[in-house]
C-alpha positions in Angstrom: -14.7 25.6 17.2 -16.6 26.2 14.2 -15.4 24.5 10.6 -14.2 27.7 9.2 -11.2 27.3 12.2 -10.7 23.4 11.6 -7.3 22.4 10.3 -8.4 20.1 7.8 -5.1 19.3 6.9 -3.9 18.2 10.1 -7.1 16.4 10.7 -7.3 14.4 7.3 -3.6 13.5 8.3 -4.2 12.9 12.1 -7.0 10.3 10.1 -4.2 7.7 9.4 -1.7 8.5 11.3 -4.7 7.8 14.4 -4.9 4.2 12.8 -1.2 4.0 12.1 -0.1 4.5 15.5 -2.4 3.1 17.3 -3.5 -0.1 14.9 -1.3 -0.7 12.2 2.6 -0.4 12.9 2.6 -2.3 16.5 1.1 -4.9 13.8 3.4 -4.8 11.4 6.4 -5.3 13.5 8.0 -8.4 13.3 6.4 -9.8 10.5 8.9 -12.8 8.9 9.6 -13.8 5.7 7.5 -16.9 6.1 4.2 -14.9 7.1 5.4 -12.7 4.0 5.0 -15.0 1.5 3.0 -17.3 3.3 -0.1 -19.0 0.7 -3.1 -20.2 2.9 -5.0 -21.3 -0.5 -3.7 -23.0 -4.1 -2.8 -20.5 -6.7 -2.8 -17.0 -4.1 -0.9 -13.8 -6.2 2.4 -13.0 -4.3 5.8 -11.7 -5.0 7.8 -14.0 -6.5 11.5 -14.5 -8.0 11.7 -13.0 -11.3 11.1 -16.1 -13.8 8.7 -18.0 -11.4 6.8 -20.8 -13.5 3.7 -20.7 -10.7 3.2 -16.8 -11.8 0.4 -16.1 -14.2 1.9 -13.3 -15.6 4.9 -10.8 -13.3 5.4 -7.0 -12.9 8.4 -5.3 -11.4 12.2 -4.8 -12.1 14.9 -6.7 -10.1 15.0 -10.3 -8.9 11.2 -10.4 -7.8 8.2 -9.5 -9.4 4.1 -9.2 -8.4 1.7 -11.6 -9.9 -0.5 -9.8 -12.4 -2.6 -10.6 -14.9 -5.1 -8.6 -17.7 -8.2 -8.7 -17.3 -8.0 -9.5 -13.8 -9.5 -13.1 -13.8 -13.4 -13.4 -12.3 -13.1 -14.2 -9.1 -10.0 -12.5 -8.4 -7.4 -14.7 -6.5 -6.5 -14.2 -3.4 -3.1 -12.4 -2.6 -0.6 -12.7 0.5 0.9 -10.7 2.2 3.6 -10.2 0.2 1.0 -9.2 -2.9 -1.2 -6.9 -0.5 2.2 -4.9 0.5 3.1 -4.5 -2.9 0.0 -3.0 -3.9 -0.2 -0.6 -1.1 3.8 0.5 -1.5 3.4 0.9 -5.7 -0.1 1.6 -6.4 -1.5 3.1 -3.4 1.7 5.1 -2.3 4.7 5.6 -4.5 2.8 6.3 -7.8 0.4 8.7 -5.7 3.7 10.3 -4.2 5.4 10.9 -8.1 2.7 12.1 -9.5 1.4 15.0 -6.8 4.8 15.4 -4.8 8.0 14.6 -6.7 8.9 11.7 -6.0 10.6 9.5 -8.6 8.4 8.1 -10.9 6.8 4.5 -10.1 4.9 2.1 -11.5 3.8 -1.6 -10.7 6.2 -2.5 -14.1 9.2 -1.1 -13.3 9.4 -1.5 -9.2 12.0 -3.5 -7.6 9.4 -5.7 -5.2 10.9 -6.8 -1.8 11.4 -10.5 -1.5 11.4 -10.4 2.2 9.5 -8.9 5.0 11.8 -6.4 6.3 12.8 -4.7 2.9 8.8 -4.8 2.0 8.4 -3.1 5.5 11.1 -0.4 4.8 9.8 0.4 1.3 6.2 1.2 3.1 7.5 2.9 5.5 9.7 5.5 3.0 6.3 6.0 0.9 4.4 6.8 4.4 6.8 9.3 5.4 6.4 10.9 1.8 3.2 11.0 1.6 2.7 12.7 4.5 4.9 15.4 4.0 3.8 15.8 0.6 -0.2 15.9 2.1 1.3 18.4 4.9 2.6 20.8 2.4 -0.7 21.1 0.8 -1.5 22.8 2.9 -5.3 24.0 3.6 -5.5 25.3 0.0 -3.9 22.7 -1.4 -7.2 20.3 -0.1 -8.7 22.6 -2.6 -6.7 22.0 -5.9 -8.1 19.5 -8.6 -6.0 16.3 -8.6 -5.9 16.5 -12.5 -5.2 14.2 -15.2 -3.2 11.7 -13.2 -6.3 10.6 -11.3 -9.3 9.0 -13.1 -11.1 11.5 -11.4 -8.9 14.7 -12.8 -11.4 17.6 -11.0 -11.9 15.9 -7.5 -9.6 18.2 -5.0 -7.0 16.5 -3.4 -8.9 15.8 -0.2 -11.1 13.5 -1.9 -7.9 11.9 -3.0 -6.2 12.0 0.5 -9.1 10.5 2.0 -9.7 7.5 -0.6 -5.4 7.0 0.1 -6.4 6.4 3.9 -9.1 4.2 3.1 -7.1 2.0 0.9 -4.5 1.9 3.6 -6.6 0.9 6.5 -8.3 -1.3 4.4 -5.3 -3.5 3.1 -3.5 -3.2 6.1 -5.6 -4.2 8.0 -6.0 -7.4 5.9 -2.6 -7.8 6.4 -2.9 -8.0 10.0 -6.1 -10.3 9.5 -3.3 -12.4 7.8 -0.9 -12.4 10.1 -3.7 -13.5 12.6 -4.5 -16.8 10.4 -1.3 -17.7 10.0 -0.2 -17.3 13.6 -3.7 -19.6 14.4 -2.7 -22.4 11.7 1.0 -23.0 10.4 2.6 -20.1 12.5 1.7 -21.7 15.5 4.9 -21.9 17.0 6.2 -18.2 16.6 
Protein backbone atom coordinates (compact mmCIF):
# COMPACT_ATOMS: atom_id res chain seq x y z
CA UNK A 1 0.00 0.00 0.00
CA UNK A 2 1.25 3.20 -1.02
CA UNK A 3 0.12 6.73 0.84
CA UNK A 4 -2.02 7.83 -2.02
CA UNK A 5 -4.37 4.51 -0.82
CA UNK A 6 -3.99 5.24 3.04
CA UNK A 7 -7.26 6.22 4.84
CA UNK A 8 -5.90 8.88 6.73
CA UNK A 9 -9.05 9.53 8.31
CA UNK A 10 -9.53 6.18 9.70
CA UNK A 11 -5.89 6.03 10.70
CA UNK A 12 -5.65 9.52 12.49
CA UNK A 13 -8.89 8.21 14.33
CA UNK A 14 -7.67 4.56 14.85
CA UNK A 15 -4.67 6.89 16.61
CA UNK A 16 -6.78 7.40 19.77
CA UNK A 17 -9.13 5.20 19.70
CA UNK A 18 -5.78 2.49 19.66
CA UNK A 19 -4.89 4.27 23.09
CA UNK A 20 -8.49 4.63 24.19
CA UNK A 21 -9.23 1.03 24.02
CA UNK A 22 -6.52 -0.34 24.90
CA UNK A 23 -4.97 2.29 27.61
CA UNK A 24 -7.21 4.77 28.66
CA UNK A 25 -11.00 3.59 29.43
CA UNK A 26 -10.11 0.12 31.34
CA UNK A 27 -8.33 3.06 33.41
CA UNK A 28 -10.82 5.17 33.83
CA UNK A 29 -13.39 2.79 35.06
CA UNK A 30 -14.17 2.99 38.45
CA UNK A 31 -12.67 6.00 39.41
CA UNK A 32 -14.52 7.40 42.88
CA UNK A 33 -15.40 10.54 43.97
CA UNK A 34 -12.51 10.56 46.49
CA UNK A 35 -9.77 9.82 43.72
CA UNK A 36 -11.75 12.73 41.79
CA UNK A 37 -11.15 15.28 43.91
CA UNK A 38 -8.41 13.83 45.70
CA UNK A 39 -5.39 16.86 46.60
CA UNK A 40 -1.93 15.07 46.99
CA UNK A 41 -0.23 18.70 47.51
CA UNK A 42 -1.53 22.24 49.47
CA UNK A 43 -3.25 24.56 47.23
CA UNK A 44 -3.82 21.85 43.87
CA UNK A 45 -6.63 23.56 41.20
CA UNK A 46 -9.80 21.28 41.21
CA UNK A 47 -13.44 21.49 40.83
CA UNK A 48 -15.04 22.91 43.48
CA UNK A 49 -18.68 24.01 44.83
CA UNK A 50 -19.65 27.22 43.36
CA UNK A 51 -18.62 29.88 46.22
CA UNK A 52 -15.53 27.83 47.53
CA UNK A 53 -13.26 30.26 49.69
CA UNK A 54 -9.94 27.88 48.87
CA UNK A 55 -10.56 28.79 44.99
CA UNK A 56 -8.33 31.50 43.61
CA UNK A 57 -10.63 32.55 41.19
CA UNK A 58 -13.81 29.81 39.59
CA UNK A 59 -15.15 29.22 36.03
CA UNK A 60 -18.28 27.30 35.07
CA UNK A 61 -22.20 27.57 35.52
CA UNK A 62 -24.03 25.38 38.11
CA UNK A 63 -23.19 24.27 41.60
CA UNK A 64 -19.30 23.60 40.84
CA UNK A 65 -16.87 25.55 39.21
CA UNK A 66 -12.89 24.97 37.88
CA UNK A 67 -10.12 26.80 39.58
CA UNK A 68 -8.70 29.45 37.29
CA UNK A 69 -6.84 32.22 37.51
CA UNK A 70 -5.28 35.15 34.88
CA UNK A 71 -2.16 35.17 34.24
CA UNK A 72 -1.73 31.71 35.18
CA UNK A 73 0.59 32.05 38.26
CA UNK A 74 4.57 30.95 37.64
CA UNK A 75 4.86 27.86 38.55
CA UNK A 76 1.53 26.65 37.65
CA UNK A 77 -0.24 24.65 40.51
CA UNK A 78 -0.84 21.39 40.29
CA UNK A 79 -4.45 20.17 39.34
CA UNK A 80 -6.41 16.79 40.34
CA UNK A 81 -8.15 14.90 38.73
CA UNK A 82 -11.09 16.52 38.86
CA UNK A 83 -9.20 19.82 37.26
CA UNK A 84 -7.39 17.63 34.51
CA UNK A 85 -11.00 16.15 33.47
CA UNK A 86 -12.38 19.43 33.23
CA UNK A 87 -9.85 20.63 30.95
CA UNK A 88 -9.90 17.82 28.69
CA UNK A 89 -14.08 17.66 28.55
CA UNK A 90 -14.25 21.88 28.03
CA UNK A 91 -11.14 22.94 26.45
CA UNK A 92 -9.81 20.02 24.70
CA UNK A 93 -13.24 18.56 23.51
CA UNK A 94 -16.52 20.36 23.74
CA UNK A 95 -15.28 23.80 22.60
CA UNK A 96 -13.26 21.89 19.71
CA UNK A 97 -16.65 19.91 18.93
CA UNK A 98 -18.88 23.56 18.77
CA UNK A 99 -16.77 25.26 16.92
CA UNK A 100 -15.85 22.56 13.77
CA UNK A 101 -19.02 20.17 14.25
CA UNK A 102 -22.15 21.78 15.78
CA UNK A 103 -22.18 21.09 18.84
CA UNK A 104 -23.64 23.58 21.39
CA UNK A 105 -21.43 26.22 22.13
CA UNK A 106 -18.95 25.75 25.29
CA UNK A 107 -16.75 27.45 27.10
CA UNK A 108 -14.61 26.89 30.41
CA UNK A 109 -17.15 30.08 31.84
CA UNK A 110 -20.29 28.87 31.18
CA UNK A 111 -19.87 24.78 31.68
CA UNK A 112 -21.75 23.08 34.34
CA UNK A 113 -18.38 21.02 35.82
CA UNK A 114 -19.20 17.58 37.36
CA UNK A 115 -18.73 17.34 41.08
CA UNK A 116 -18.29 13.65 40.99
CA UNK A 117 -16.54 11.02 39.22
CA UNK A 118 -19.15 9.38 37.32
CA UNK A 119 -20.94 12.57 35.85
CA UNK A 120 -17.15 13.96 34.98
CA UNK A 121 -16.76 10.45 33.30
CA UNK A 122 -20.10 10.66 31.27
CA UNK A 123 -19.48 14.28 30.17
CA UNK A 124 -15.95 12.87 28.54
CA UNK A 125 -17.39 10.25 27.28
CA UNK A 126 -20.37 12.35 25.23
CA UNK A 127 -17.55 14.76 23.88
CA UNK A 128 -15.43 11.49 22.70
CA UNK A 129 -18.25 10.07 20.86
CA UNK A 130 -18.68 13.64 19.18
CA UNK A 131 -15.64 14.24 18.32
CA UNK A 132 -15.18 11.32 16.56
CA UNK A 133 -18.06 11.48 14.51
CA UNK A 134 -17.50 14.91 13.70
CA UNK A 135 -13.53 13.84 12.69
CA UNK A 136 -15.26 10.84 10.66
CA UNK A 137 -17.30 12.99 8.61
CA UNK A 138 -14.42 14.94 7.56
CA UNK A 139 -13.79 12.85 5.67
CA UNK A 140 -10.37 12.53 3.66
CA UNK A 141 -10.93 16.12 2.25
CA UNK A 142 -11.96 17.45 5.17
CA UNK A 143 -8.07 16.65 6.67
CA UNK A 144 -7.49 19.21 4.08
CA UNK A 145 -9.64 22.27 5.05
CA UNK A 146 -8.01 25.24 7.08
CA UNK A 147 -9.23 25.16 10.72
CA UNK A 148 -9.90 28.97 10.45
CA UNK A 149 -10.32 31.65 12.83
CA UNK A 150 -11.39 29.62 15.80
CA UNK A 151 -7.96 28.14 16.14
CA UNK A 152 -4.83 30.24 16.94
CA UNK A 153 -3.55 28.67 14.06
CA UNK A 154 -6.59 29.68 11.50
CA UNK A 155 -4.65 28.01 8.08
CA UNK A 156 -3.39 24.68 9.73
CA UNK A 157 -5.79 21.83 8.01
CA UNK A 158 -7.70 20.01 10.34
CA UNK A 159 -5.38 17.11 10.60
CA UNK A 160 -2.84 19.16 12.26
CA UNK A 161 -5.65 19.96 14.64
CA UNK A 162 -6.91 16.34 15.02
CA UNK A 163 -3.59 15.24 15.76
CA UNK A 164 -2.60 17.98 18.49
CA UNK A 165 -6.53 16.83 20.01
CA UNK A 166 -5.00 13.21 20.44
CA UNK A 167 -1.97 14.40 21.87
CA UNK A 168 -3.61 16.47 24.52
CA UNK A 169 -5.83 13.54 25.24
CA UNK A 170 -3.23 10.91 25.80
CA UNK A 171 -1.22 13.28 27.47
CA UNK A 172 -3.81 14.33 30.26
CA UNK A 173 -5.28 11.12 30.51
CA UNK A 174 -2.72 9.58 31.02
CA UNK A 175 -1.87 11.80 33.93
CA UNK A 176 -5.00 10.91 35.14
CA UNK A 177 -4.16 7.41 35.39
CA UNK A 178 -0.64 8.36 36.83
CA UNK A 179 -3.00 9.83 39.49
CA UNK A 180 -5.04 7.33 40.14
CA UNK A 181 -1.77 5.17 40.57
CA UNK A 182 -0.55 7.61 43.51
CA UNK A 183 -3.40 7.75 45.16
CA UNK A 184 -4.09 3.98 45.08
CA UNK A 185 -0.11 3.66 46.54
CA UNK A 186 -0.74 6.35 49.40
CA UNK A 187 -4.35 7.27 50.87
CA UNK A 188 -6.32 4.93 48.45
CA UNK A 189 -4.69 2.13 49.83
CA UNK A 190 -7.58 0.22 50.88
CA UNK A 191 -9.74 0.35 47.64
Amino acid sequence: MNADELDWNRTLRAQWEFHWDHQIRDRLHGLTDGEYLWAPVPDAWSVRPHGDPAAPAQFGAGGFRIDYAFPEPAPAPFTTIAWRLGHVIVGVLAMRNASHFGAPPASYETWPYAGGAATALDQLHAQLDTWLAGVRGLGEDGLRVAVGEREPYPDAPMADLVLHIHRELIHHLSEVCLLRDLYLHTDGASR
